[in-house]
C-alpha positions as CSV (number, residue, x, y, z in Angstrom):
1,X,-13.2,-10.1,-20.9
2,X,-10.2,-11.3,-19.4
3,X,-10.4,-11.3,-14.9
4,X,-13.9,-9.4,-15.5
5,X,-14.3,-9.9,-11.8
6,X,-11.0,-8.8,-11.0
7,X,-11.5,-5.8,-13.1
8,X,-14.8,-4.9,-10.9
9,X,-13.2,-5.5,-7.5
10,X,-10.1,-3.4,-8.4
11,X,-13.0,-0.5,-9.3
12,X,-14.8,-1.1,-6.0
13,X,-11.8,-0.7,-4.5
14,X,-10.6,2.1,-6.3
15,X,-13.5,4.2,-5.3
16,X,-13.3,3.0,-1.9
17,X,-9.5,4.6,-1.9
18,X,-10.9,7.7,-3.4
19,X,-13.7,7.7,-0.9
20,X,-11.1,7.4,2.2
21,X,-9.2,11.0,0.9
22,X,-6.6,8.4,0.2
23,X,-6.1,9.9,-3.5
24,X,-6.0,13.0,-5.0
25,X,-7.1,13.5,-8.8
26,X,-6.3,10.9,-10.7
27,X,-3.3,9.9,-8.4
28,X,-3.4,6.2,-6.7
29,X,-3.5,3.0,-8.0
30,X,-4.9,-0.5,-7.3
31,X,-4.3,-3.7,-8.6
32,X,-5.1,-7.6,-7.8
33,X,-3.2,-10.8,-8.7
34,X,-4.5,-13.7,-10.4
35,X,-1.7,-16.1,-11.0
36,X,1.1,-15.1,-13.3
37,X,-1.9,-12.0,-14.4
38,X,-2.7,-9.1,-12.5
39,X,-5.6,-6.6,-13.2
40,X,-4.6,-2.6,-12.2
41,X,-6.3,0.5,-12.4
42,X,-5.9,2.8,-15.7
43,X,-3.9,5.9,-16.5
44,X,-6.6,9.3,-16.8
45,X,-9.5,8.5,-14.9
46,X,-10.5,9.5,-11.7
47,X,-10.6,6.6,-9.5
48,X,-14.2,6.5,-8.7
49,X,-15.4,7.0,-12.9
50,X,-13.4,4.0,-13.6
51,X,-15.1,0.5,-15.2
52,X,-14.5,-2.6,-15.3
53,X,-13.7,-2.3,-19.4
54,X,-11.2,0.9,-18.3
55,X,-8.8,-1.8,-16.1
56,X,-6.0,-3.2,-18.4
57,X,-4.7,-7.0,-17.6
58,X,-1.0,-7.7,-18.0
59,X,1.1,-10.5,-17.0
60,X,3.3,-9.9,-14.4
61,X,6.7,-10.6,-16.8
62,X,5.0,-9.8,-20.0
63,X,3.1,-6.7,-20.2
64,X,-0.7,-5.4,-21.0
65,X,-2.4,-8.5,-22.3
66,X,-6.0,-6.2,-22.5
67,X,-7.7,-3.2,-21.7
68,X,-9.3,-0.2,-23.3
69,X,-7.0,2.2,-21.9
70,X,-2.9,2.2,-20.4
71,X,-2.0,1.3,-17.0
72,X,-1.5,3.8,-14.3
73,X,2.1,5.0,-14.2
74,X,2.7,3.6,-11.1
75,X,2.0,0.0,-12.5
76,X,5.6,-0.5,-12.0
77,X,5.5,0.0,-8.1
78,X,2.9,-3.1,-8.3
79,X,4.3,-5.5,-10.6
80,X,7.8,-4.8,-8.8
81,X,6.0,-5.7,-5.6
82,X,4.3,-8.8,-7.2
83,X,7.8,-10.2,-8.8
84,X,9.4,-10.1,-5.1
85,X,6.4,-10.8,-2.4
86,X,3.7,-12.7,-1.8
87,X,1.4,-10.1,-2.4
88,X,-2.0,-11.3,-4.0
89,X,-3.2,-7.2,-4.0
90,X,-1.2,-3.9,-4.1
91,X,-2.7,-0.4,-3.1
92,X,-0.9,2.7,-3.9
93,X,-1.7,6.1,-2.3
94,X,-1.7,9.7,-2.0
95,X,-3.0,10.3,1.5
96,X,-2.2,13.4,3.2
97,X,-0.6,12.1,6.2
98,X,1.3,9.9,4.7
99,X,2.7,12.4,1.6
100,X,4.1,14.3,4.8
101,X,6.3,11.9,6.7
102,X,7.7,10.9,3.2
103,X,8.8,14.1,3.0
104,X,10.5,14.7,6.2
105,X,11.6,11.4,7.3
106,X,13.9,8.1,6.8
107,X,11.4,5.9,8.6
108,X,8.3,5.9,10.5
109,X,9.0,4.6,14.5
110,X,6.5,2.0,15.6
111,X,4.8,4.3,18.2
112,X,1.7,2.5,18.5
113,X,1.0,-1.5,18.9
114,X,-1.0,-2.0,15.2
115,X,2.4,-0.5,13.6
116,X,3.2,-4.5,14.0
117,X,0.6,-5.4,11.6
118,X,2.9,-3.6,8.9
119,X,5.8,-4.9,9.9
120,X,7.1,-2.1,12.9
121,X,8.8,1.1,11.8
122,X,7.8,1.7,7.9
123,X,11.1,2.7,5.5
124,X,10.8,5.4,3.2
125,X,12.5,4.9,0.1
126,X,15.2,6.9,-1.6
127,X,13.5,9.6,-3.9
128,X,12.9,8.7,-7.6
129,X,10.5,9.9,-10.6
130,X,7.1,8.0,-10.3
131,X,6.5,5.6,-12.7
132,X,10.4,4.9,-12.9
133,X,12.2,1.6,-12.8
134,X,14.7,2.9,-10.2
135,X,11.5,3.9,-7.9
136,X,10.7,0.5,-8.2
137,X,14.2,-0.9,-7.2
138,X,13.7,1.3,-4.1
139,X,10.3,-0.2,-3.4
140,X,11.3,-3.7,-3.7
141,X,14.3,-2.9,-1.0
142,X,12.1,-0.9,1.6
143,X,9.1,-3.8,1.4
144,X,11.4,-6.8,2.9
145,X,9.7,-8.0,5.9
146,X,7.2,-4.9,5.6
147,X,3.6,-4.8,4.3
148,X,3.8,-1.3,3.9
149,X,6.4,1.3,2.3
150,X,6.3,4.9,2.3
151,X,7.7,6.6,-1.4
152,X,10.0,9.6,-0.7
153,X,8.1,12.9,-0.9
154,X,5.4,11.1,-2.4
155,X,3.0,8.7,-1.0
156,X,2.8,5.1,0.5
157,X,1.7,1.8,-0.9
158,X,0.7,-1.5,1.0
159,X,0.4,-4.6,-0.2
160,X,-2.3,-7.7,1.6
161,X,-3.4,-11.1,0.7
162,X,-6.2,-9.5,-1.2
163,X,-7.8,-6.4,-1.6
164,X,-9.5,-6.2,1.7
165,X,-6.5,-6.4,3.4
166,X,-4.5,-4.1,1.0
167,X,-6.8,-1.1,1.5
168,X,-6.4,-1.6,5.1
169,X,-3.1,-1.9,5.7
170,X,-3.5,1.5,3.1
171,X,-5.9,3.4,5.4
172,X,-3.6,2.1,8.7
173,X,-0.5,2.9,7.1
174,X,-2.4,6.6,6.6
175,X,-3.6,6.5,10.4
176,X,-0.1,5.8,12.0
177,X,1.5,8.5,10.3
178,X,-1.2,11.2,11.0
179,X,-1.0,9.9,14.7
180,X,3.1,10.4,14.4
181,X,2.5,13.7,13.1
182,X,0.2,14.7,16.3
183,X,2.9,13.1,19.0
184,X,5.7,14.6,17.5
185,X,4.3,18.1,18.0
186,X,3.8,16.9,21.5
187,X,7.2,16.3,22.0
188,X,9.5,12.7,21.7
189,X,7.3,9.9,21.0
190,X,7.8,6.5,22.9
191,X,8.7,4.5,20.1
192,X,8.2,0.1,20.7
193,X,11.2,-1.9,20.0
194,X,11.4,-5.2,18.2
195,X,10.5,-7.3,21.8
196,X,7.3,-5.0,22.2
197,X,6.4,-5.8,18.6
198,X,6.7,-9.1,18.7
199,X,5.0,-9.3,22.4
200,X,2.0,-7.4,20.1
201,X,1.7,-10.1,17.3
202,X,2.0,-13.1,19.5
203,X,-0.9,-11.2,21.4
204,X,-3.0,-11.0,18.2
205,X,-2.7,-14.5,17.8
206,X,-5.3,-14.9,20.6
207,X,-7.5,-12.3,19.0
208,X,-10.1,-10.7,22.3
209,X,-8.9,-13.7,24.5
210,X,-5.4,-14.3,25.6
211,X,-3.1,-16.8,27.7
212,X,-3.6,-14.6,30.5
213,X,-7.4,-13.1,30.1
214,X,-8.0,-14.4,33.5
């Protein structure tokens, strides 16, 4: 079986999403990179029944190279973010939160300092049919510089190094917009400019120490 352990961390991390309330039905997709191949969840099952066997394998410029059943629709969103990033692991999403501010806004402000971890405020793309090529053409656009985009009155997706780090930025990408949600009905939230960001990630650098811990 072609990437067998690909195909059995994609599951675990499938039913991780679903376990998070990041997806809803059979909506949200994961997928890893290995080389020019890329192992992604299937089309018509619930993230956490799917197997190993269930996970197609395509090639990133060719198409499904094997699996028992399609790919998700939104295979298109990962490939897309494959062709034009670094991205070794994609996560797509239907949290709550996140559903909402793609919905409502252009962007989501950098109101809090891990917003730098994605990249500062998070674009939402133009709207498009899922599973579309010219949802993908917005993706590609709105994921420059970012590791996180949010999909017009639809979702989010993040991408990471691997799939650790995808589901995270997934779960943080979730967290920052329910926390935007709860300012906003507070009133104006502060939102960080570029210098604060930047302050933030040279900060992280140091991780609990710092130049100026004493």
């Amino acid at each position: 079986m072609l990437l067998e352990q690909e195909r059995r961390d994609v599951c675990l991390t499938a039913r991780r999403l679903a376990e998070c309330g990041l997806a809803r039905c059979e909506g949200g997709s994961v997928s890893v990179r290995s080389g020019s191949w890329i192992a992604v969840t299937p089309a018509g099952v619930p993230l956490e029944k799917i197997e190993p066997a269930d996970c197609p394998v395509l090639s990133v410029e060719a198409g499904v190279l094997e699996g028992r059943r399609e790919p998700a629709a939104e295979t298109t969103l990962h490939t897309a973010a494959y062709r034009t990033s670094d991205a070794g692991a994609v996560v797509q999403a239907h949290g709550e939160h996140a559903a909402v501010v793609s919905a409502a806004l252009a962007e989501l402000p950098p109101i809090h300092h891990s917003a730098a971890r994605l990249g500062g405020a998070i674009p939402v793309t133009d709207y498009a049919t899922y599973g579309t090529g010219r949802l993908s053409d917005h993706l590609v656009k709105a994921l420059k510089g970012k590791r996180a985009a949010l999909l017009a009155n639809h979702g989010g997706l993040a991408v990471g190094a691997g799939l650790e780090e995808a589901l995270e930025h997934a779960r943080l990408l979730e967290w920052l917009c329910g926390v935007y949600i709860r300012a906003r009905s507070l009133g104006e939230p502060r939102v960080l400019s570029e210098d604060e960001l930047a302050a933030v990630r040279d900060r992280d650098t140091y991780a609990w120490a710092g130049p100026d811990i004493l």
